[in-house]
C-alpha positions in Angstrom: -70.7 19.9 29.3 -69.8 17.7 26.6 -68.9 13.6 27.2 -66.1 12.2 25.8 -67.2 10.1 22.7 -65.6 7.0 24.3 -67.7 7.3 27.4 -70.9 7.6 25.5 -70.5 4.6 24.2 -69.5 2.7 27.4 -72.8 4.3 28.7 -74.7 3.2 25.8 -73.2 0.0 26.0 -74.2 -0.4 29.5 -77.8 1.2 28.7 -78.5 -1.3 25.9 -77.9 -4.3 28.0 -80.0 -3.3 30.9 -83.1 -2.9 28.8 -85.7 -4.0 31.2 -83.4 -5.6 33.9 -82.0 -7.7 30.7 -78.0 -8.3 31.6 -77.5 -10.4 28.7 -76.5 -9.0 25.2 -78.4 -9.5 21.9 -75.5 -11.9 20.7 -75.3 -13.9 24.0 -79.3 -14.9 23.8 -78.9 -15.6 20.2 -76.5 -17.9 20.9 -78.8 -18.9 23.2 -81.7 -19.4 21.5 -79.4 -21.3 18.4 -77.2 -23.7 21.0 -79.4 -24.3 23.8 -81.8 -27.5 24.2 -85.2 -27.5 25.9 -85.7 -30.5 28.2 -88.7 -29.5 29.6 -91.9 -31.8 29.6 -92.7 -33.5 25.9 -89.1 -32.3 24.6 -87.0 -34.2 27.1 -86.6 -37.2 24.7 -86.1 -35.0 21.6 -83.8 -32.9 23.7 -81.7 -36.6 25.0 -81.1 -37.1 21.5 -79.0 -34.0 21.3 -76.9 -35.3 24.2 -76.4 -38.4 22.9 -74.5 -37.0 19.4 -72.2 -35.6 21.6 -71.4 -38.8 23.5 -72.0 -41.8 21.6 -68.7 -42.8 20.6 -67.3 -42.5 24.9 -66.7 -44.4 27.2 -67.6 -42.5 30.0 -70.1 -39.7 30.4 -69.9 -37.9 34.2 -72.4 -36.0 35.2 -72.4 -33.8 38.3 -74.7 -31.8 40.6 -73.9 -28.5 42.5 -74.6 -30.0 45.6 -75.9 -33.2 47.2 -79.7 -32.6 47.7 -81.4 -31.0 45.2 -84.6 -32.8 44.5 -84.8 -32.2 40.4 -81.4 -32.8 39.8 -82.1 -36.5 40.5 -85.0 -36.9 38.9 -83.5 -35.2 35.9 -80.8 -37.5 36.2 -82.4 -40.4 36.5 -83.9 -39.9 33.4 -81.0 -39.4 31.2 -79.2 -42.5 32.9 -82.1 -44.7 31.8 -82.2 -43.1 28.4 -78.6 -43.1 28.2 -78.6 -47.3 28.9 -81.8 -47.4 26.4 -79.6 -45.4 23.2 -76.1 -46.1 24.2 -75.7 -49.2 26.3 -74.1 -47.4 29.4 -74.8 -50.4 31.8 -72.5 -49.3 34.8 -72.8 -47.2 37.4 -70.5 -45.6 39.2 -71.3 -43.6 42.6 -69.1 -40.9 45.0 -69.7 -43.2 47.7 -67.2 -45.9 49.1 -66.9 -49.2 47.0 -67.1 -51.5 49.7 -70.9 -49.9 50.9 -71.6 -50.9 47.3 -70.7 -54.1 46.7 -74.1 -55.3 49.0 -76.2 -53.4 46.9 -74.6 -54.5 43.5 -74.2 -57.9 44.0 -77.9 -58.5 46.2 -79.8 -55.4 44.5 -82.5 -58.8 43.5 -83.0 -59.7 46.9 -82.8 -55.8 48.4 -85.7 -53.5 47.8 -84.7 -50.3 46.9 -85.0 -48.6 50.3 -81.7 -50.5 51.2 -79.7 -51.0 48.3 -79.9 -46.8 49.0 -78.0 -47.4 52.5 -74.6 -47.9 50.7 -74.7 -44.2 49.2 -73.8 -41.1 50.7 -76.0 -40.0 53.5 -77.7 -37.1 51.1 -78.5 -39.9 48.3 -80.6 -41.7 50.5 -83.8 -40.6 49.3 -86.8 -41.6 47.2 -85.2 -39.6 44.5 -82.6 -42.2 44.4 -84.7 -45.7 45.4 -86.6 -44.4 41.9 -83.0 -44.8 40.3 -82.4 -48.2 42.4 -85.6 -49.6 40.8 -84.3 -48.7 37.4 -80.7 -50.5 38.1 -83.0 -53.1 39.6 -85.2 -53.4 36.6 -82.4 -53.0 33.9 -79.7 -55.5 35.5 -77.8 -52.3 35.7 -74.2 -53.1 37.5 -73.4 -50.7 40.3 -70.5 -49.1 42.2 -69.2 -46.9 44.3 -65.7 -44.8 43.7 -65.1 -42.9 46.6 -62.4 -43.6 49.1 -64.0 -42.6 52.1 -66.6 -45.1 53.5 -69.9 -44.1 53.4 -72.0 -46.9 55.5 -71.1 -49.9 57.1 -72.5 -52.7 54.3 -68.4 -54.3 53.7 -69.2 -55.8 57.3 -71.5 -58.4 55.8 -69.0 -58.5 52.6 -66.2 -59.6 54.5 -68.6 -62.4 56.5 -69.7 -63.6 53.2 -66.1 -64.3 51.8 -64.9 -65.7 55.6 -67.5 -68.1 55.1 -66.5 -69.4 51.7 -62.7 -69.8 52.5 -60.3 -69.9 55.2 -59.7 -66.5 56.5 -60.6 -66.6 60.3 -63.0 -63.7 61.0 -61.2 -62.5 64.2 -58.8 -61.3 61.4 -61.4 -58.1 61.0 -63.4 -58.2 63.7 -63.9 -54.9 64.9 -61.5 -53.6 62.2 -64.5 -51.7 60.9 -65.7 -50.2 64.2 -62.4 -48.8 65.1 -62.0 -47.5 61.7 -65.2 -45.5 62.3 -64.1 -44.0 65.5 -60.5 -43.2 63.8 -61.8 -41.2 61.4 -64.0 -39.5 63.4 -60.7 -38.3 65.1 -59.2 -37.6 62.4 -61.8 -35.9 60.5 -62.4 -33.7 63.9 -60.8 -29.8 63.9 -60.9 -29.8 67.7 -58.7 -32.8 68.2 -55.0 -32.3 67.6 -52.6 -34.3 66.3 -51.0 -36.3 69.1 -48.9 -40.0 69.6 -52.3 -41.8 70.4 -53.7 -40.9 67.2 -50.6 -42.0 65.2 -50.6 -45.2 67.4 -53.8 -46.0 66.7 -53.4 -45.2 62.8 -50.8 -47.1 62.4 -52.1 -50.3 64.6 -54.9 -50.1 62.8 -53.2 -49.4 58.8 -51.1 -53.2 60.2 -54.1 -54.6 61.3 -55.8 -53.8 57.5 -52.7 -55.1 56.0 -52.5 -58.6 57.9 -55.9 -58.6 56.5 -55.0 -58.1 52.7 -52.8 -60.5 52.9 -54.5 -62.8 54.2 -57.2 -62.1 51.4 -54.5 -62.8 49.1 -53.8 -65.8 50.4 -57.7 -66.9 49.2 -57.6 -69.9 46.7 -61.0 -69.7 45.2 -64.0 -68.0 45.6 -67.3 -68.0 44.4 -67.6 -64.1 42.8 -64.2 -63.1 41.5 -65.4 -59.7 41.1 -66.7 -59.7 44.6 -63.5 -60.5 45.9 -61.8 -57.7 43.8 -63.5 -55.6 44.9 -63.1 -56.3 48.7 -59.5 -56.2 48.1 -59.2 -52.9 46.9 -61.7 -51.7 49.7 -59.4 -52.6 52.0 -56.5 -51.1 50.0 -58.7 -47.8 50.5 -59.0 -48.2 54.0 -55.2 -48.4 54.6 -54.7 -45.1 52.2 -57.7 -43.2 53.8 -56.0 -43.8 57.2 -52.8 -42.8 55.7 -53.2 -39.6 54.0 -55.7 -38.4 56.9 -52.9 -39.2 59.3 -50.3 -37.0 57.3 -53.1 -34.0 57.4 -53.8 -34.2 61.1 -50.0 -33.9 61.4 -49.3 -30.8 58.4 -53.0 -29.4 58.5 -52.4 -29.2 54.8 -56.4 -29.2 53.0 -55.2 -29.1 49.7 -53.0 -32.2 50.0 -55.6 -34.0 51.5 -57.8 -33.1 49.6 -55.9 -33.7 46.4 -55.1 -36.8 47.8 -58.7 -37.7 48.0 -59.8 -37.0 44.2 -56.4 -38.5 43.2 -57.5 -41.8 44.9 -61.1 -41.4 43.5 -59.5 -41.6 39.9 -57.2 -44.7 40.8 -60.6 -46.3 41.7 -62.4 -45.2 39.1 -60.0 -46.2 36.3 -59.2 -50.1 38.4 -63.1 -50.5 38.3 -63.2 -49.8 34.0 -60.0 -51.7 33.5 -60.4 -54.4 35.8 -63.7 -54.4 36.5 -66.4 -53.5 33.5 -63.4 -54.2 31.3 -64.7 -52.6 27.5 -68.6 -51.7 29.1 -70.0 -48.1 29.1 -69.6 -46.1 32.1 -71.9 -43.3 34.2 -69.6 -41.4 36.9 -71.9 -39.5 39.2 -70.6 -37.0 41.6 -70.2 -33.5 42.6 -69.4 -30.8 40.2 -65.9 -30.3 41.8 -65.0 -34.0 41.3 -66.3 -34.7 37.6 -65.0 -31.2 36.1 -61.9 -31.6 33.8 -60.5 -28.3 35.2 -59.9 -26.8 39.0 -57.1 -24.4 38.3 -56.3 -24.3 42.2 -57.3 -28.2 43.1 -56.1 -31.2 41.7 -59.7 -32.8 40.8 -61.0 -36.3 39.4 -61.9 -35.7 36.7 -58.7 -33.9 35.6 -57.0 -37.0 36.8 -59.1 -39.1 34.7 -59.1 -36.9 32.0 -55.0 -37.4 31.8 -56.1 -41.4 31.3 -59.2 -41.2 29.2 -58.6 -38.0 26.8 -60.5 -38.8 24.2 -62.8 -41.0 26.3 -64.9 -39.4 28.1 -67.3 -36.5 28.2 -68.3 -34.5 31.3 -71.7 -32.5 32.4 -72.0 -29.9 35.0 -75.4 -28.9 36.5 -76.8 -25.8 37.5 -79.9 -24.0 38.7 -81.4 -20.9 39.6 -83.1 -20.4 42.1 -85.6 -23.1 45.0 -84.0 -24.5 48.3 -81.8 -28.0 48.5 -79.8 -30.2 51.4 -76.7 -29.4 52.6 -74.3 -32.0 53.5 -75.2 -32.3 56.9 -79.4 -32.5 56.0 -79.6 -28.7 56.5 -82.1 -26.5 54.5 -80.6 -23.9 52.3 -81.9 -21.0 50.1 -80.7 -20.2 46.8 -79.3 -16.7 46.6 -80.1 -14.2 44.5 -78.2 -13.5 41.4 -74.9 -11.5 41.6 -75.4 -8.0 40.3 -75.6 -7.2 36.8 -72.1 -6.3 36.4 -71.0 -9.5 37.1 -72.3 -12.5 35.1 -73.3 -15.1 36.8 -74.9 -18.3 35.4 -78.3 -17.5 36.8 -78.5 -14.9 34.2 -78.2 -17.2 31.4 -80.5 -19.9 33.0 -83.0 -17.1 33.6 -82.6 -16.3 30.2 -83.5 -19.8 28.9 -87.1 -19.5 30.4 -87.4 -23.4 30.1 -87.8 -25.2 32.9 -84.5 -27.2 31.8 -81.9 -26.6 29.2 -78.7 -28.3 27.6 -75.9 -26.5 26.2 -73.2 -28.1 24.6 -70.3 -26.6 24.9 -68.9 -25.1 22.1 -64.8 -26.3 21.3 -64.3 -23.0 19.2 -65.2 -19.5 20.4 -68.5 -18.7 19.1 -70.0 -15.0 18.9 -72.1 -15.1 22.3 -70.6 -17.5 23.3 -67.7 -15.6 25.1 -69.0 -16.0 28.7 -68.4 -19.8 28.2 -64.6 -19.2 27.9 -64.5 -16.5 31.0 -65.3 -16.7 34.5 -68.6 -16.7 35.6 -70.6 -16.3 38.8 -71.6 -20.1 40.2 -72.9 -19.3 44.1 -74.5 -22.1 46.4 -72.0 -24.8 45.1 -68.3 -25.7 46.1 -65.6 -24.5 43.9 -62.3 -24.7 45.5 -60.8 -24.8 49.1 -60.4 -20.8 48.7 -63.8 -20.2 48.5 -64.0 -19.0 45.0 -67.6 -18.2 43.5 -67.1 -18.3 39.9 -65.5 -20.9 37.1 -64.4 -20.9 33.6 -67.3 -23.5 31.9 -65.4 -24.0 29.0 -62.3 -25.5 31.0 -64.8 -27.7 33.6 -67.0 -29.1 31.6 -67.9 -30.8 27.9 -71.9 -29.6 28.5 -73.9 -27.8 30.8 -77.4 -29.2 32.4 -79.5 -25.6 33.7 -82.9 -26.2 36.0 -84.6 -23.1 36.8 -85.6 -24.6 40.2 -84.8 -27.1 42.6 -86.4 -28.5 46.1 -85.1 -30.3 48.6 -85.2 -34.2 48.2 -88.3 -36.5 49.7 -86.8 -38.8 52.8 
């Protein structure tokens, strides 16, 4: 029997690109080998500087992680921040945790050792990984913040005690404010409670109580740290909208609002901390993949949001890996899966097919030959995507550059 000629070729096609369990094509690793950037051991530095062409004239530089415990990413990360602040003068900060948790840390990080100037940050931060990067904001004068609307400690306590102390605002005016802000949005954040009149009567008694408290902040004369007292402002600004748009989903059960809602607010903060803030300083924004990408498609993201403000501004790095164990949110253990099949691409073929420990890609504004799987959709298991539990993402749309470790470990407590 003879085969069609146009299924020979298919065949061959397929053959050829299976060569020894290779899935990659001879123009995809030579655009490999031509684009990519080792960062392992002795080349890190000379690597950096590659980085750096691409972002020395912006403001902002985000870089991301796939999730929130994977011991290398850090370290990697910590790395570029300091090299970014030695090359670039990028002297800020900014954290997906709550602002308030991180005005403590900012404005004492020279009394604080860098254990606790780590409390501040999101539960799966808290690590050595992170006192290493402390030390370095320590060291460096570095200012720090966080960006998230969600609290993630209980630090603003002392804030607000500080600034009671130094004006007129009489502390019964938030006491307790903060512990029955805790237990509300443990309600709130809880699938197995319902929506019902106590929780909307406590929302709201709680959203008054948070606004006789801003006002009574802005009835403050002087204080000692301006910035301080910004900042405590707009934290509890973010308390009242946290409360508000968590109410409105335990009513309409409606994730993607809330959780548009969420990155939308992120943005607000993000953009009031470089315009009112760091006014004219250079600006780190560290968070999750799904936050700093430019792109969702089926979320509205941060970085999207940002990206509306900022379009020529800033430029935004999502991180990868292949294979090694990391942290889930909740301090769980988790095992990287095995890459998808060979008839889907997935981006722990091309990291496998770096064979460096870690790579940079730029990524490319014009299609380049090999370059295609950039502009497609590609596999990306053990991160979060969307809220429809996609596994794949056009790079191209997401992100400015890629960062690509072959293997990652969970962090050191």
């Amino acid at each position: 029997m003879t085969l069609p000629l146009k299924l020979i070729a298919i065949l061959l096609i397929l053959v050829s690109s299976n060569i020894n369990g290779q899935v990659l094509s001879t123009d995809q690793r030579a655009f490999l080998d031509q684009y990519s950037v080792d960062l392992s051991g002795s080349e890190l530095l000379d690597g950096f500087e590659q980085i750096k062409a691409e972002i020395a004239d912006k403001r902002f530089v985000l870089i991301g992680e796939f999730n929130h415990g994977s011991r290398e990413v850090f370290l990697l990360r910590n790395k570029l921040i300091a090299y970014l602040n030695d090359s670039c003068s990028f002297d800020v900060l900014l954290f997906e945790s709550g602002i308030g948790e991180l005005i403590d840390p900012d404005f004492n990080k020279d009394i604080l050792s860098p254990k606790q100037m780590t409390y501040g940050l999101l539960g799966g931060w808290r690590t050595k990984e992170f006192e290493q990067l402390m030390e370095l904001i320590k060291e460096r004068k570095l200012s720090m913040a966080g960006f998230d609307v969600q609290r993630s400690g209980r630090s603003f306590e002392r804030t607000l005690d500080g600034i009671a102390e130094t004006s007129n605002i009489d502390t019964i005016l938030f006491y307790s404010l903060e512990d029955r802000f805790g237990q509300l949005k443990s309600l709130l954040s809880n699938r197995r409670v319902s929506y019902h009149d106590s929780i909307r009567l406590k929302a709201n008694e709680l959203i008054a109580d948070y606004d006789q408290l801003y006002a009574a902040l802005l009835e403050v004369e002087a204080m000692t740290s301006v910035k301080k007292f910004l900042l405590a402002l707009k934290t509890v600004q973010n308390r009242i909208r946290f409360l508000t748009y968590m109410l409105d989903f335990k009513e309409g059960n409606d994730w993607n609002k809330r959780w548009a809602a969420r990155d939308s607010l992120m943005a607000e903060n993000v953009i009031w901390l470089a315009e009112n803030i760091y006014p004219n300083q250079k600006i780190i924004v560290i968070g999750h993949n799904f936050h700093i990408s430019k792109h969702n498609g089926k979320e509205e993201v941060m970085g999207e949001f940002l990206l509306r403000k900022y379009p020529n501004q800033m430029y935004s790095i999502g991180v990868y890996a292949k294979s090694g164990s990391y942290l889930g949110n909740y301090g769980d253990e988790n095992k990287m899966t095995a890459a998808a099949a060979a008839e889907q691409l997935d981006i722990k073929h091309i990291i496998e097919a770096l064979n460096v420990e870690v790579s940079y890609l730029h990524i490319p504004k014009q299609l380049t030959i090999g370059a295609e799987w950039l502009y497609q959709k590609i596999v990306t298991n053990d991160t979060f995507v969307d809220l429809s539990n996609s596994n794949s993402v056009n790079l191209s749309k997401h992100f400015d550059g890629l960062l690509l470790l072959q293997n990652v470990s969970i962090p050191e407590k």
